[in-house]
NUZAZA-288352 format. One line per field, with one value per residue (C-alpha): residue number from 1; residue in three letters; chain; x, y, z. Coordinates in nm, 4 decimals, padded with zeros to 6 digits. Layout:
nr	NUM:...
rest	ALA:...
kette	A:...
X	X:...
Y	Y:...
Z	Z:...
This chain:
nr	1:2:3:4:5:6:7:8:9:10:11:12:13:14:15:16:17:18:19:20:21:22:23:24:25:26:27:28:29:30:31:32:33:34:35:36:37:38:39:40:41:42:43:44:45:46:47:48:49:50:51:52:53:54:55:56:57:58:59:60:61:62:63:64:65:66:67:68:69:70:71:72:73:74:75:76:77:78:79:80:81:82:83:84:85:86:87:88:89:90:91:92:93:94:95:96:97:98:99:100:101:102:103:104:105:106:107:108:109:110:111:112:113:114:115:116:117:118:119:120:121:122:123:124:125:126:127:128:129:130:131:132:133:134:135:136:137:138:139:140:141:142:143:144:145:146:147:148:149:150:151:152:153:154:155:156:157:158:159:160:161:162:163:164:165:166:167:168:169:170:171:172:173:174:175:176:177:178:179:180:181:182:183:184:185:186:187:188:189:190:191:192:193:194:195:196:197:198:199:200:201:202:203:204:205:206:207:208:209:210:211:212:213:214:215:216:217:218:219:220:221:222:223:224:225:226:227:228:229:230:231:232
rest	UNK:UNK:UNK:UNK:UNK:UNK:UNK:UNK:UNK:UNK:UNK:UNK:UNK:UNK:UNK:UNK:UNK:UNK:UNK:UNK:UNK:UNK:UNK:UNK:UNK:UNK:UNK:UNK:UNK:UNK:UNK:UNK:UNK:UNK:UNK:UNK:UNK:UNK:UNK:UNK:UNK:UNK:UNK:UNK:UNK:UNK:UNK:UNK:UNK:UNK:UNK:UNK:UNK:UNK:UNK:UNK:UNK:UNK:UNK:UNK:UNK:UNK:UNK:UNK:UNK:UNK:UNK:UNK:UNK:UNK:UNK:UNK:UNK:UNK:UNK:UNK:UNK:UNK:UNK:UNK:UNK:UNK:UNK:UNK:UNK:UNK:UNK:UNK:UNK:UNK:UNK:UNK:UNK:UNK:UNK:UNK:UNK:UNK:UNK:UNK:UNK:UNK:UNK:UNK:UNK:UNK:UNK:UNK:UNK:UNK:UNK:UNK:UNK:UNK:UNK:UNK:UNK:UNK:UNK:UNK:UNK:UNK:UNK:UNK:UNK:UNK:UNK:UNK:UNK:UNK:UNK:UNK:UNK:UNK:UNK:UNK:UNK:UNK:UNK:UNK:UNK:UNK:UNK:UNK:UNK:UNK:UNK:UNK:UNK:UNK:UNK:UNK:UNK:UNK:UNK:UNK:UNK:UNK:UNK:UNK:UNK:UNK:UNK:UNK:UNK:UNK:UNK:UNK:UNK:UNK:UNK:UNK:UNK:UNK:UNK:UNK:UNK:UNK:UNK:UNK:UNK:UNK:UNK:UNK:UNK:UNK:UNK:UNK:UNK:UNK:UNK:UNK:UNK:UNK:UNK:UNK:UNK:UNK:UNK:UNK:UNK:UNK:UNK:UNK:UNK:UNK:UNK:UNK:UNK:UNK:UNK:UNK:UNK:UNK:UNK:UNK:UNK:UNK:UNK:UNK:UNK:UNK:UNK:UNK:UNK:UNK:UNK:UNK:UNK:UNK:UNK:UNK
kette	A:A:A:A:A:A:A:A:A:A:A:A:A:A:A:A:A:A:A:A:A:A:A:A:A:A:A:A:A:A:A:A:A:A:A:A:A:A:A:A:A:A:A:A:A:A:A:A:A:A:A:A:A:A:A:A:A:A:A:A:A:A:A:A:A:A:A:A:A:A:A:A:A:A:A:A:A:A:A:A:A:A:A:A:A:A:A:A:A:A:A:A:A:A:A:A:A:A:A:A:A:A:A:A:A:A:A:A:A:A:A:A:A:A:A:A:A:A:A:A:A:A:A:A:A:A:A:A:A:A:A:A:A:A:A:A:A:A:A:A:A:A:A:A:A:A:A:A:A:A:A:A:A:A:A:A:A:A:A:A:A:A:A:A:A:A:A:A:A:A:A:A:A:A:A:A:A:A:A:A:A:A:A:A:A:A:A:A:A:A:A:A:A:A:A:A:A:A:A:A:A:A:A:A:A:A:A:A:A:A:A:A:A:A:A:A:A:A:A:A:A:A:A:A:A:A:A:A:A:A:A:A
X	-02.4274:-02.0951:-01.8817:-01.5498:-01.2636:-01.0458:-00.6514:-00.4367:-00.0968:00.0039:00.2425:00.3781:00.3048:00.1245:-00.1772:-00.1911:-00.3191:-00.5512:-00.6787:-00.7761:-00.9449:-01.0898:-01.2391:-01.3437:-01.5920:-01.7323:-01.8357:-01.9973:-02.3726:-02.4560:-02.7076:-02.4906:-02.1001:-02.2248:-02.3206:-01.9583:-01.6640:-01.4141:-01.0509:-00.7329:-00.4548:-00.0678:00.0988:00.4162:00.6482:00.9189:00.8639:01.1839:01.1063:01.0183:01.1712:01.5129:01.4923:01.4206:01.6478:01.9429:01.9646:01.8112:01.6845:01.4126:01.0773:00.9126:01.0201:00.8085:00.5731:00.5477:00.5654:00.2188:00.0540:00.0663:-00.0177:-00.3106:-00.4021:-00.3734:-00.6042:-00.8680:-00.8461:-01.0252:-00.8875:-00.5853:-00.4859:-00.1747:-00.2355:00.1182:00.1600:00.5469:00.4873:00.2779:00.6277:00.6798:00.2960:00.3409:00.6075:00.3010:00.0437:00.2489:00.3145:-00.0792:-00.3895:-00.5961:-00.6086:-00.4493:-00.6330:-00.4226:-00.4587:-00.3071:-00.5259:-00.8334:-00.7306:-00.7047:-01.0564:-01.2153:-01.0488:-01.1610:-01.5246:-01.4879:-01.3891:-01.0806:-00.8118:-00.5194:-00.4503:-00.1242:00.0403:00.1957:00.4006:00.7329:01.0354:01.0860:00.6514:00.7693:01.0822:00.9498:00.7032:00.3968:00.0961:00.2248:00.2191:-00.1197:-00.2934:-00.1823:-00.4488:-00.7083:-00.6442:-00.5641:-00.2250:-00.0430:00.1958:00.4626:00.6237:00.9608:01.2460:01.2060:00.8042:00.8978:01.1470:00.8685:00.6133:00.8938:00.9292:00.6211:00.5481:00.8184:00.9445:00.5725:00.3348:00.6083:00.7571:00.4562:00.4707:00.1286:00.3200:00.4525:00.4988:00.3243:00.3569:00.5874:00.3777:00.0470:00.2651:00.3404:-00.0175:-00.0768:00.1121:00.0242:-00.3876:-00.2170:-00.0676:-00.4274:-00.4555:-00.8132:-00.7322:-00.4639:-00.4041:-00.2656:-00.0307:00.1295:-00.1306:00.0444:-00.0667:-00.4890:-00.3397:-00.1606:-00.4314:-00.6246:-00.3599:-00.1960:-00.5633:-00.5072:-00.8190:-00.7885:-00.9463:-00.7830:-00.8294:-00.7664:-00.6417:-00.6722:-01.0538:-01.0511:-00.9079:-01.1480:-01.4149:-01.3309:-01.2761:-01.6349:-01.7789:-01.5463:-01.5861:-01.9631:-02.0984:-02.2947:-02.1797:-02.2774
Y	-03.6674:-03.5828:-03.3252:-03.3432:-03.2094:-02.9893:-02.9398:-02.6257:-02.7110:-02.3456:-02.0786:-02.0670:-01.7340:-01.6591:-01.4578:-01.7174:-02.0301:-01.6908:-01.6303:-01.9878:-01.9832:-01.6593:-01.8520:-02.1756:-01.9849:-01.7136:-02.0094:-02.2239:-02.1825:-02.1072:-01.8984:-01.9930:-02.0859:-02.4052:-02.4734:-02.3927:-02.6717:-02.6821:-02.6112:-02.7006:-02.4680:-02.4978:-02.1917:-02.3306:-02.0356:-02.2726:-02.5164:-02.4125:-02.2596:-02.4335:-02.2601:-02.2055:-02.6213:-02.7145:-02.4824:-02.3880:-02.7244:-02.5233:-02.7174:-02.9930:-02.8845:-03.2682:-03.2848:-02.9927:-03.0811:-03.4135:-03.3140:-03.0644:-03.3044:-03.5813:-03.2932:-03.1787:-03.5846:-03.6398:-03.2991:-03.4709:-03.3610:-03.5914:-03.4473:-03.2060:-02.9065:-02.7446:-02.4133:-02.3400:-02.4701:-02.5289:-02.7407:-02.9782:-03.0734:-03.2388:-03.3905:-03.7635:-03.7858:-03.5697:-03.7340:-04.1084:-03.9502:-03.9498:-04.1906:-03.9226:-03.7462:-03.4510:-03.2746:-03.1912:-02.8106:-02.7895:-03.1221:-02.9558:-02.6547:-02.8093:-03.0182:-02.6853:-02.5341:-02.8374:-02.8345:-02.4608:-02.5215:-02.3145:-02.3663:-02.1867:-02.0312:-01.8231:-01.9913:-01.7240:-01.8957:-01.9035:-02.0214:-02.2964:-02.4394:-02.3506:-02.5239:-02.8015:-02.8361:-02.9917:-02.7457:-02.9317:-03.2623:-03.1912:-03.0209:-03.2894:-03.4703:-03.1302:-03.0019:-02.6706:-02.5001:-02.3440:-02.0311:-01.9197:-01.5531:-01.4449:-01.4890:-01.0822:-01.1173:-01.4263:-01.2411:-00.9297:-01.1901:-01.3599:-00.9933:-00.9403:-01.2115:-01.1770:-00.8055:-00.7582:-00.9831:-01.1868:-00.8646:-00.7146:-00.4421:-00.2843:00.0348:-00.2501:-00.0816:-00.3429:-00.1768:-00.4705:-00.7657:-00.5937:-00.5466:-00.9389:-01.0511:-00.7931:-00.9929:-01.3468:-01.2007:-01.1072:-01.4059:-01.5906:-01.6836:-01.6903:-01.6833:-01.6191:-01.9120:-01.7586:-02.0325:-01.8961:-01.8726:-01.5181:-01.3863:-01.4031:-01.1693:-00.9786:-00.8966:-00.7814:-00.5577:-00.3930:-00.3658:-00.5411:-00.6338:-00.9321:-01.2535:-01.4621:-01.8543:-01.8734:-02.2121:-02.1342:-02.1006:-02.4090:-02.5820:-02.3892:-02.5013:-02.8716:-02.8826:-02.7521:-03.0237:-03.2878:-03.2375:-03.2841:-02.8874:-02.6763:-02.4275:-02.0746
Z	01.3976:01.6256:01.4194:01.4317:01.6199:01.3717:01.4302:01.2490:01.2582:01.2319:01.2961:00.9057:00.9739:01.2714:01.0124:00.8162:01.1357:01.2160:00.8712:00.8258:01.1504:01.0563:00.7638:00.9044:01.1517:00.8918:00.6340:00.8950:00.9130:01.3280:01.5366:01.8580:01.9535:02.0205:01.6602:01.5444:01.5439:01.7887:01.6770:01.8095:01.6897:01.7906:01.6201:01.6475:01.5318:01.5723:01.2481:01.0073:00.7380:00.4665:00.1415:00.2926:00.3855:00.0032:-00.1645:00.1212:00.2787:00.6279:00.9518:00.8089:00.9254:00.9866:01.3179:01.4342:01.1913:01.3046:01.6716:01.5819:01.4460:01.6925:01.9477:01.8082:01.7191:02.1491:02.2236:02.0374:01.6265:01.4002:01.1089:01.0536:00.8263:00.7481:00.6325:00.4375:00.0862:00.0903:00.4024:00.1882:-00.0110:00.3676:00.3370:00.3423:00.6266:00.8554:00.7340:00.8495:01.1814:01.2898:01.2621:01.1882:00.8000:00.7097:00.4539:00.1625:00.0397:-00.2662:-00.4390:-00.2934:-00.4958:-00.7821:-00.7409:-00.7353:-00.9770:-01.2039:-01.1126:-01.2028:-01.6045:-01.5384:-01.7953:-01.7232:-01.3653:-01.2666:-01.0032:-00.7217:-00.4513:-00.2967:-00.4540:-00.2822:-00.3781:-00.7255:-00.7357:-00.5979:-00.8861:-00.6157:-00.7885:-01.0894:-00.9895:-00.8446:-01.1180:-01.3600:-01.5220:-01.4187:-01.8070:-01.6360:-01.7835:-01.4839:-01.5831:-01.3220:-01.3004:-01.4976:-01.1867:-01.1383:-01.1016:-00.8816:-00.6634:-00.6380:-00.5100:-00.2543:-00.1302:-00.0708:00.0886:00.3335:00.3462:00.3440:00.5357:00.7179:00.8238:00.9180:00.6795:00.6732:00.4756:00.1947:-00.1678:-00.3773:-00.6664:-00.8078:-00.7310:-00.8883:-01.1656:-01.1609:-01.1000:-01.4025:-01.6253:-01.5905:-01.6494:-01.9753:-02.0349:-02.0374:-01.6468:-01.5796:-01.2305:-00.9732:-00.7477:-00.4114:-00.3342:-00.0124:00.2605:00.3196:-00.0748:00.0613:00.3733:00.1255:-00.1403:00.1129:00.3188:00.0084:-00.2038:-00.4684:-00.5995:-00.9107:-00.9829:-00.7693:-00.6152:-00.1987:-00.1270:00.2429:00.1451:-00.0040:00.2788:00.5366:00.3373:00.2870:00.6711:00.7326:00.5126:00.6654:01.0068:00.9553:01.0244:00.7429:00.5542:00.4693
């Protein structure tokens, strides 16, 4: 059986299109390069960002998004992935702009999470995913409770993510965020979904080590078994 092409519309950051890469080619099962998929990626570091266009009326990112998709639809992709969870607030409008599907990260998230028995997860994201309220809409029906920072824990995680990992800030005092992460675990989280595909980078980078969901995984993972290759 032909496997299929696989596009990253990427570049929301620039570590984030690489970790997803990273994790589509250590979770698929090969003894050779030929056995793994090929991937188009277009890190397109010009796509507005998404937050400031929900909350502070900022450039609309579906042009770019739009114009990533139906680049990586005429290289050959079969099936596309957009490894940023705000961007998914913008999902239908990409997913109308190609013939080919865009896997959607935040419902696969939410599949797993269900197959798991989890019950309530702590949902960590930027301000403009929360506001939105798409992990909501997504995970209704699952029976899993989602709880959401206090605005300071919220404002810790947003600063993180972007005086942190967007900055490039291996030196990062995380102190706050732990702190954060601390307290929804005491709230009754079972988990801690990772909702900006910069929080996996920044668990990792800043060692903070707690039971925690990738979404990015869940979308490398999906894309493995999609595109018709094995998985480790």
């Amino acid at each position: 059986m032909k496997k299929k092409a696989i596009g990253i519309i990427g570049g929301m950051g620039p570590l984030a299109t690489a970790d997803l890469f990273e994790k589509i080619i250590l979770h698929t099962r090969a003894s050779c390069d030929q056995d793994h998929l090929r991937v188009f990626i277009d890190s397109n570091t010009g796509i507005p960002d998404r937050t400031a266009a929900i909350l502070h009326n900022g450039a609309d990112p579906v042009p770019e998004l739009a114009a990533s998709a139906r680049g990586l639809e005429r290289q050959g992709a079969e099936l596309l992935l957009m490894p940023c969870n705000t961007a998914h607030h913008f999902y239908e409008a990409v997913q109308a702009s190609v013939s080919v599907p865009v896997l959607h990260m935040i419902r696969l998230t939410a599949r797993a999470l269900e197959e798991r028995g989890v019950k309530t997860a702590g949902l960590l994201a930027t301000d403009g995913t929360i506001r939105t309220g798409i992990y909501q809409r997504c995970f209704a029906g699952s029976g899993i409770r989602l709880l959401t920072p206090d605005r300071q824990g919220q404002q810790a995680m947003m600063d993180m993510i972007y005086l942190g990992v967007k900055a490039g800030r291996q030196d990062y005092n995380a102190a706050a965020a732990r702190e954060t992460m601390e307290a929804l675990l005491d709230q009754g989280a079972e988990t801690l979904i990772l909702g900006c595909t910069e929080l996996p980078l920044a668990v990792k980078l800043y060692g903070i080590g707690l039971p925690a969901t990738d979404p990015t995984l869940e979308l490398a993972l999906a894309a493995i078994r999609q595109a018709g290759a094995e998985m480790v």
